[in-house]
C-alpha positions in Angstrom: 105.7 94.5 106.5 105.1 91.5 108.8 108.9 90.1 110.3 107.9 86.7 108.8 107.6 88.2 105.4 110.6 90.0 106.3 112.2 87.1 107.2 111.3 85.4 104.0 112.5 88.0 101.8 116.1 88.0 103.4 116.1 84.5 102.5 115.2 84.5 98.9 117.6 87.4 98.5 120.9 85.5 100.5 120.3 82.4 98.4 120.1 84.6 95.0 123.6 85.8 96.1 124.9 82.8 97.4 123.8 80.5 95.1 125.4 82.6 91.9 122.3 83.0 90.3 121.8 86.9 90.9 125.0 87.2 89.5 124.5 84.8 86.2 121.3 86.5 85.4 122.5 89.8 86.2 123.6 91.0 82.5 120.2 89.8 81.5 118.1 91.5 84.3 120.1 94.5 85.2 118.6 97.2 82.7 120.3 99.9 82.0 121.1 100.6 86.0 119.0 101.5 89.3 118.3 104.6 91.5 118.0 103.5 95.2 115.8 105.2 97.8 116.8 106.4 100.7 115.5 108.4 104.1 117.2 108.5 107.4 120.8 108.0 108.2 121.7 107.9 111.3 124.6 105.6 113.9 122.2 104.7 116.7 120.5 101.4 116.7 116.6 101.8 116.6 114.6 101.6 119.8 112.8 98.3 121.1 109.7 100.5 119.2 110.2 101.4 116.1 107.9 101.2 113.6 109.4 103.3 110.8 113.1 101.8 111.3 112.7 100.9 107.9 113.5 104.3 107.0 116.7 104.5 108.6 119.8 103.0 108.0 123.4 103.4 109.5 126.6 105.5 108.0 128.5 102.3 108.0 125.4 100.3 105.9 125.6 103.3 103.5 129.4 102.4 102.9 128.7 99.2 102.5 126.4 100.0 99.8 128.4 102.0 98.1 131.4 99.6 98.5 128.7 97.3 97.0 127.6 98.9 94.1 130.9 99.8 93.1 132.7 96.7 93.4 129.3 94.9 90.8 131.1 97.5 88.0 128.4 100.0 88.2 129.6 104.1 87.5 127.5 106.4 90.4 126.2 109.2 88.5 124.0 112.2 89.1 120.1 112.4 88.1 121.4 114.6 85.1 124.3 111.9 84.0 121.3 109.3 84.3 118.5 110.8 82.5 121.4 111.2 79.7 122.5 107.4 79.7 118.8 106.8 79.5 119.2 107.3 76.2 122.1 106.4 74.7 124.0 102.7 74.9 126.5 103.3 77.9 129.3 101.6 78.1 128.8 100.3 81.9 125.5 100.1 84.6 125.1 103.4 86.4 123.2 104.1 89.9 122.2 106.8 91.2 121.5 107.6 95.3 118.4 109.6 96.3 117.2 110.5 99.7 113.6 112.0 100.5 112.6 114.4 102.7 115.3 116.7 103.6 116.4 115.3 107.2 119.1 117.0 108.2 120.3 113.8 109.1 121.1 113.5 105.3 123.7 116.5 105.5 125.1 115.0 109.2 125.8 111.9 107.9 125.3 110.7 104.7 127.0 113.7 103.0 130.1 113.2 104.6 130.3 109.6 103.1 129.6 111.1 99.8 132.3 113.9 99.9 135.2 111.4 101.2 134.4 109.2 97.9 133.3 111.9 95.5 130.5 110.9 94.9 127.2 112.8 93.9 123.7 111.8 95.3 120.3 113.6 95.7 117.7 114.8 98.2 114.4 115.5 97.2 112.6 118.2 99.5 109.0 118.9 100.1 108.7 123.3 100.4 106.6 123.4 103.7 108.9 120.8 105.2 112.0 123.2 104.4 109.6 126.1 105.9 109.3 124.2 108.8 105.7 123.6 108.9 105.5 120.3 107.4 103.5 117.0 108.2 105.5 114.2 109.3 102.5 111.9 110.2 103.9 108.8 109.9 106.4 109.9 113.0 103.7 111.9 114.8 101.9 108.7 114.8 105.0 106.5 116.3 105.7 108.8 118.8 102.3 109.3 120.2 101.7 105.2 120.1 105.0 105.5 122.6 103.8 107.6 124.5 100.3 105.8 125.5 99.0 102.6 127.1 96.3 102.7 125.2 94.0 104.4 122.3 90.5 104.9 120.9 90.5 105.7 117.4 87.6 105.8 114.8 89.0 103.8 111.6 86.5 103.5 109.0 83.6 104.6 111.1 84.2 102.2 113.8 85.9 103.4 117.1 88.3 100.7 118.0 90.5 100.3 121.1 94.4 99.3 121.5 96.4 98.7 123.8 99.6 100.1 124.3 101.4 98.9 127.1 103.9 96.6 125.5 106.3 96.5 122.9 104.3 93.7 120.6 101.0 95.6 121.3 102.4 99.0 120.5 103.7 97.7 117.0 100.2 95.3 116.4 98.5 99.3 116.6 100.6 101.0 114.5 100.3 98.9 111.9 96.4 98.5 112.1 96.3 102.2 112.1 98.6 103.1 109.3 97.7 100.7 107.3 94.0 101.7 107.7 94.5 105.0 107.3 97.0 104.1 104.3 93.5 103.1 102.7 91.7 106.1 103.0 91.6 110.2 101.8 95.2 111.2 103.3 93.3 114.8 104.5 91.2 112.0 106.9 94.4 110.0 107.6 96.1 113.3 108.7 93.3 114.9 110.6 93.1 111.2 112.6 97.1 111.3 113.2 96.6 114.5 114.8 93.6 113.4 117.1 95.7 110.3 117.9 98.4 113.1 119.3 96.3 115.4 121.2 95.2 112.0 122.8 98.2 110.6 123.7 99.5 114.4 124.9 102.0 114.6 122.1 103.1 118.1 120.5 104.6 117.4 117.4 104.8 121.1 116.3 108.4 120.9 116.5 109.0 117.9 115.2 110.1 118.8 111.2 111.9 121.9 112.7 114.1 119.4 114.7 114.4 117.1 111.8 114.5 118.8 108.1 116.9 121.2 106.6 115.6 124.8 106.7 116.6 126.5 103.4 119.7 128.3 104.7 121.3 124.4 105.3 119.6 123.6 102.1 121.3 126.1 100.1 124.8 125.7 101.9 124.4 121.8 100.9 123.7 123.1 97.3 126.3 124.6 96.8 128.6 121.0 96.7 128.3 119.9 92.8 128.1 117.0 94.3 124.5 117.6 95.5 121.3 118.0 93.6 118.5 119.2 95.5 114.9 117.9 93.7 111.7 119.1 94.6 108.6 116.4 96.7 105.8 118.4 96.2 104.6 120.9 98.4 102.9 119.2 101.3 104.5 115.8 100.3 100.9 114.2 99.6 99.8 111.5 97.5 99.4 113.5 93.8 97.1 110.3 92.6 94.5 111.5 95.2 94.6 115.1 94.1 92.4 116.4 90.9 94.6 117.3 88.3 94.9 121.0 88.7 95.8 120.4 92.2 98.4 117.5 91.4 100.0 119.8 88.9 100.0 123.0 91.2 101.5 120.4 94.1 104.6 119.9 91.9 104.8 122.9 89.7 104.9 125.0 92.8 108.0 122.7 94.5 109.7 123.3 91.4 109.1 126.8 91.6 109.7 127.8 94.9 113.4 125.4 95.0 114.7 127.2 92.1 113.8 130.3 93.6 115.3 129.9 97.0 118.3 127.9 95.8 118.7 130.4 92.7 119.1 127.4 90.2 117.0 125.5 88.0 115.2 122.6 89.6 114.8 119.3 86.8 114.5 116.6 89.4 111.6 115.5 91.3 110.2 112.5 93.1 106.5 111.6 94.3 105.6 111.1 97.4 104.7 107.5 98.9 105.7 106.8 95.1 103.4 103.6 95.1 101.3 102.8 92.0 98.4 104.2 94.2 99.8 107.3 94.9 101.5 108.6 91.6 100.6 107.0 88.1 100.6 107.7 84.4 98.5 111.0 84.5 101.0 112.3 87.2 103.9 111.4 85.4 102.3 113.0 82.2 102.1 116.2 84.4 105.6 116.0 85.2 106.9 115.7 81.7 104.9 118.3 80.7 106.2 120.9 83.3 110.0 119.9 81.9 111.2 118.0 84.4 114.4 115.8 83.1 113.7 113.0 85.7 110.2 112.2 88.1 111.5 108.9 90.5 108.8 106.5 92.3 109.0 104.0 94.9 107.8 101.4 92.3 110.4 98.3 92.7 112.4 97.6 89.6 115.6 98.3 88.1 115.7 101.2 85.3 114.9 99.6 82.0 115.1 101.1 78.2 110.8 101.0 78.4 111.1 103.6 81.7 109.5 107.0 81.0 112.0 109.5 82.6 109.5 111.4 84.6 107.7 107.6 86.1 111.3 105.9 87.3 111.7 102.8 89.7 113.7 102.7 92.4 115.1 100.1 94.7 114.7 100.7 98.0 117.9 100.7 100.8 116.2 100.3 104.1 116.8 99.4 107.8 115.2 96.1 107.2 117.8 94.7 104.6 121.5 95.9 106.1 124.1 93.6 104.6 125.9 93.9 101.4 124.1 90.2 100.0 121.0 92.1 100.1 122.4 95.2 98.3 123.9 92.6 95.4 120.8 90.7 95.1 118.3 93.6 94.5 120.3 95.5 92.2 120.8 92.7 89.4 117.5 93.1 88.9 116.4 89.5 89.0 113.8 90.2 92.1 111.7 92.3 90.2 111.7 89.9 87.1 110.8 87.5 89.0 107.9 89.4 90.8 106.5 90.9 87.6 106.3 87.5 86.0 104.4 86.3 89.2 101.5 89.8 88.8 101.7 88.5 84.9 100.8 84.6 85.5 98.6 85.8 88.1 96.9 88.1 85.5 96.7 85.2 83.0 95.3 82.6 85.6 92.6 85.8 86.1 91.6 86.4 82.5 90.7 82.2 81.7 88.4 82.7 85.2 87.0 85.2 83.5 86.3 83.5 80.6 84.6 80.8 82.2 81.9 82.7 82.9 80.9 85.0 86.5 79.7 81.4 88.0 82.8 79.5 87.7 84.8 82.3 88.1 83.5 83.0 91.5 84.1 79.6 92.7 87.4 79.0 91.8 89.0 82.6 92.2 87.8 83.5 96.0 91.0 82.7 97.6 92.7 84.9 94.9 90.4 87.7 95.1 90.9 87.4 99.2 92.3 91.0 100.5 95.3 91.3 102.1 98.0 90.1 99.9 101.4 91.8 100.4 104.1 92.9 98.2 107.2 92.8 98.5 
């Protein structure tokens, strides 16, 4: 996300708190509660570089949070206590705290801040990562970028050519390449993330070794009530991409292999990327039908009663948005009404274009129609 739009975003959300609006609306736009999204936690600030510091956040933010969510009157409950309040009229908002991946950051430092509250959260684990063979692209990409001046890399059947040499120009590739390659077949985008290393004389075969929890520290973890351990697919790829057998096998497999390396059942499971592009209502028809009590996404809303249990938002708790205000703001639920009835005017606007006819439609829809627009 660009800094301006960053920028932007922080501001809409500080004057929904400060202004007492995101607290008015709250009972109305709330749901039924909200299951936030985490990745990284770690203490040390982020490098000048660092493209997926939106992943990370600090012990003391993750305190905060909790501090936060607490003090608005919500109960923190377990994926098992949520996909029960689901259905049924509780008495107070619930949330729930979910962490993807496996870093071993996760068990370092987050579940210490867990323990001294007694409080329960979950980490949702991709198989090969815990075998240590996974695919950490997104990191693979970052660290080669930091490593070179400058690059050559074929995007769309074009070879293009960054350079590297400063902080801004470093950043300005990353994006253009991830976002690029966000676009495309993720067997391309990985194959071109690996090319992108060799070139830049960066080894990442160590890298999910050095960051995920193997299965012996996955199974110590486990054996805390206070942890649930969900499965992320095998390879942690996008399941919308995949034909339906291989979807299925993708998370039937996870399941699988978690319960039989943690000796427990496994009912929890969250899709990787999570966007509407990479998991969508044949995915979360898969998941239901393997049994699964919950399936999360990365879609941005609150939980509502309409939710199916295996297709669940969550809100996301990133290194971009650090202060309490933010934490408040998102989790009343206001944001993502407000966003959805922007997609549904826009959608109206679209359908009386349409029905104008393709000539007028044309004319007066190109700016709409532009590519490019961002979400939030």
């Amino acid at each position: 996300m660009r800094r301006s739009t960053i920028a932007l975003t922080r501001t809409a959300l500080s004057a929904l708190h400060y202004s007492g609006l995101g607290a008015l609306l709250a009972p109305l736009a709330r749901g039924k509660g909200v299951i936030f999204t985490l990745h990284n936690v770690r203490p040390e600030p982020p490098e000048p570089f660092a493209p997926n510091r939106i992943l990370k956040v600090t012990p003391e933010f993750l305190e905060t949070a909790i501090e936060s969510v607490r003090g608005a009157g919500y109960d923190i409950v377990s994926l098992d206590e949520a996909a029960r309040r689901m259905s049924v009229a509780a008495p107070a908002p619930f949330a729930c705290f979910t962490f993807d991946d496996g870093y071993r950051d996760n068990r370092d430092y987050a579940y210490p801040v867990f323990k001294r509250h007694g409080l329960p959260f979950a980490i949702y684990v991709p198989t090969v990562y815990a075998d240590g063979e996974g695919d950490l692209w997104w990191f693979v990409l970052e660290q080669a970028i930091r490593k070179a001046d400058q690059l050559r890399v074929v995007l769309g059947g074009v070879e293009r050519r960054f350079e590297t040499r400063t902080t801004e120009q470093k950043d300005a590739a990353f994006d253009a390449i991830y976002w690029t390659l966000r676009a495309g077949p993720e067997i391309e985008l990985r194959a071109t993330v690996r090319k992108i290393a060799d070139a830049a004389g960066y080894d990442p075969s160590r890298l999910c070794r050095d960051l995920i929890m193997d299965w012996d520290e996955l199974r110590a973890l486990a054996a805390d009530p206070l942890v649930t351990i969900g499965a992320h697919t095998r390879r942690h790829f996008a399941v919308a991409q995949l034909s339906e057998d291989e979807a299925r096998a993708e998370i039937a497999e996870s399941v699988a292999r978690i319960e039989r390396e943690l000796g427990r059942p496994c009912r929890h499971f969250s899709f990787p990327y999570g966007d509407a592009g990479s998991a969508g209502p044949r995915d979360f028809a898969i998941a239901r039908s393997l049994g699964l009590a919950t399936a999360v996404t990365t879609q941005k809303d609150v939980l509502r009663a309409r939710n199916a249990l295996t297709g669940l938002p969550r809100i996301s708790l990133n290194g971009d948005y650090q202060e309490a205000r933010y934490v408040r703001a998102m989790m009343t639920g206001v944001p993502s009404l407000a966003l959805d009835t922007v997609k549904a005017s826009l959608a109206r606007v679209r359908g009386l274009r349409g029905a104008r006819g393709p000539e007028k439609a044309v004319a007066s829809g190109a700016a709409a129609t532009r590519p490019g627009a961002a979400s939030i």
